[in-house]
C-alpha positions, 0 to 999 in steps of 0.5 A, spaced: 776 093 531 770 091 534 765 096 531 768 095 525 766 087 525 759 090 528 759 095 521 760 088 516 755 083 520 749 089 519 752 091 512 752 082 511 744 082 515 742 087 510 744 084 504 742 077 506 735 081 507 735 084 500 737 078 497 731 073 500 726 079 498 728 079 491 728 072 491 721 071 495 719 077 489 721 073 483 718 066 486 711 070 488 711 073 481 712 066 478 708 062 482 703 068 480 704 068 471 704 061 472 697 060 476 694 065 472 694 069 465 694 076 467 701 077 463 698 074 457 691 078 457 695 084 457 691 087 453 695 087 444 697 093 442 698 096 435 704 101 434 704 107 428 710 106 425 710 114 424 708 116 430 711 111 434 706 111 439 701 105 441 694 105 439 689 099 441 688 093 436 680 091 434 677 086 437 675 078 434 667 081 435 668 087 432 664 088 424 669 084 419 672 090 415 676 085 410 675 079 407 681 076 410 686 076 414 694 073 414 696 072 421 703 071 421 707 070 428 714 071 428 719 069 433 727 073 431 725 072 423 729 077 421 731 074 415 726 069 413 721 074 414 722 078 408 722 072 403 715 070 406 712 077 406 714 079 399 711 073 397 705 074 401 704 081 397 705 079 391 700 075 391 694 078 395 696 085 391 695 080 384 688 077 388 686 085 389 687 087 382 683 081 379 678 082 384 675 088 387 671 085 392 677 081 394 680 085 401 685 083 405 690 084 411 697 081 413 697 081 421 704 080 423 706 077 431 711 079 434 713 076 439 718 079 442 723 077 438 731 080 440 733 081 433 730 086 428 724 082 426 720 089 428 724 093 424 722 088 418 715 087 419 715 095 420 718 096 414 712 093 409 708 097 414 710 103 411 711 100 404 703 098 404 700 101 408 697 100 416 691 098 412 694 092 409 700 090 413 699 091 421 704 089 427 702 087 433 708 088 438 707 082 444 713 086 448 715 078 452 716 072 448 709 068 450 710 063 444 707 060 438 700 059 440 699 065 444 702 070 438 697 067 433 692 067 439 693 074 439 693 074 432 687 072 431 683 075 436 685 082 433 684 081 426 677 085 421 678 080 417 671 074 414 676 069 414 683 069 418 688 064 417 695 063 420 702 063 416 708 061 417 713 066 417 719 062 414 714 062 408 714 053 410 707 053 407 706 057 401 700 063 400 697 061 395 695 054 399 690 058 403 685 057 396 686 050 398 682 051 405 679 058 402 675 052 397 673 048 402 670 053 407 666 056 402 664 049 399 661 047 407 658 054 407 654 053 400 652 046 402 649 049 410 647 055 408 640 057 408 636 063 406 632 063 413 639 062 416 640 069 416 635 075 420 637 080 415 637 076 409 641 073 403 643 080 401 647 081 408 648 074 410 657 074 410 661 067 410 663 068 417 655 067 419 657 060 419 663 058 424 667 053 421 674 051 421 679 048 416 686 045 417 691 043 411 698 038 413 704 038 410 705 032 412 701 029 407 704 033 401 703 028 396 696 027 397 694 035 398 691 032 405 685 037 407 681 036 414 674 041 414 672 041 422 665 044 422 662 046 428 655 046 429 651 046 436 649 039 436 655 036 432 662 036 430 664 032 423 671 032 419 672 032 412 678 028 409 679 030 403 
């Protein structure tokens, strides 16, 4: 009887030593992801929907390789997800066919979704095509601000611009800011601006940001931020 009480005392010591070091783990890795960004600096990648396999994303500073980019961040949209794309497409495909100049990307953030909002995005990847519709796969869920973060630094486009995935502002609402951009552009550029010339010279030459509000609607707010090294103004339409 005594070495059985013995067996269970050591057998309970080694559990409880287990279990204080799994705790001891999780508190440390928590305390560590909290008071630093080692887990959102993971480097993005792009999954090839043939071949399944990871392949890296383009960087921010890269050449600009489309005129614009749609970056979308979803977090389990499964089923709003489609009606925003399929409007999405139809409307820069229509744009694409008027214009030849115009080129464009939709990058959609995943954001480690737990419903089938991967099947979806990768399901209009092979409809359109990896040049025209990409997925960046977050694998944990790190949040809104993070996923169109990510979105934006891994994208080729002049432009980039975030859209809802619940299709809550309507794509052809980027004219609206696209108008107002180029309209700040016109007014600052000048031909010495660029070292290559006006033949080279692209609208992302000149940083500046615009946002749109739908609290507004009735008025169509518009809000123009430019940034310049000596000063910031904002524009109200």
């Amino acid at each position: 009887m005594g070495v059985l009480l013995t067996t269970l005392e050591f057998l309970a010591s080694l559990l409880l030593i287990f279990l204080l070091g799994f705790v001891s783990v999780t508190v440390l890795e928590a305390y560590r992801r909290r008071h630093t960004n080692a887990h959102v600096e993971a480097p993005a990648m792009f999954e090839d929907p043939e071949s399944l396999k990871q392949v890296p994303c383009p960087d921010i500073v890269d050449p600009a390789e489309k005129y614009l980019s749609l970056i979308i961040p979803a977090y389990n949209e499964e089923y709003r997800l489609p009606g925003t794309l399929n409007e999405t497409m139809n409307y820069l495909q229509q744009r694409a066919a008027n214009d030849k100049s115009f080129s464009y990307e939709v990058v959609i953030v995943d954001d480690g979704s737990k419903d089938g909002t991967k099947r979806v995005a990768f399901d209009f990847v092979k409809k359109y095509g990896v040049d025209n519709v990409r997925v960046i796969l977050l694998g944990k869920n790190h949040g809104k601000g993070e996923a169109i973060r990510k979105g934006m630094l891994h994208s080729r486009g002049e432009l980039l611009l975030m859209l809802d995935a619940d299709g809550a502002t309507k794509v052809t609402d980027l004219e609206k800011l696209e108008n107002q951009i180029h309209a700040i552009v016109r007014k600052d550029y000048h031909p010495g601006d660029s070292a290559a010339g006006e033949a080279t010279f692209r609208i992302s030459d000149i940083p500046i940001v615009a946002f749109g509000s739908r609290a507004h609607l009735e008025e169509k707010a518009l809000a123009t931020v430019k940034f310049t090294y000596d000063a910031c103004y904002l524009i109200i339409l």
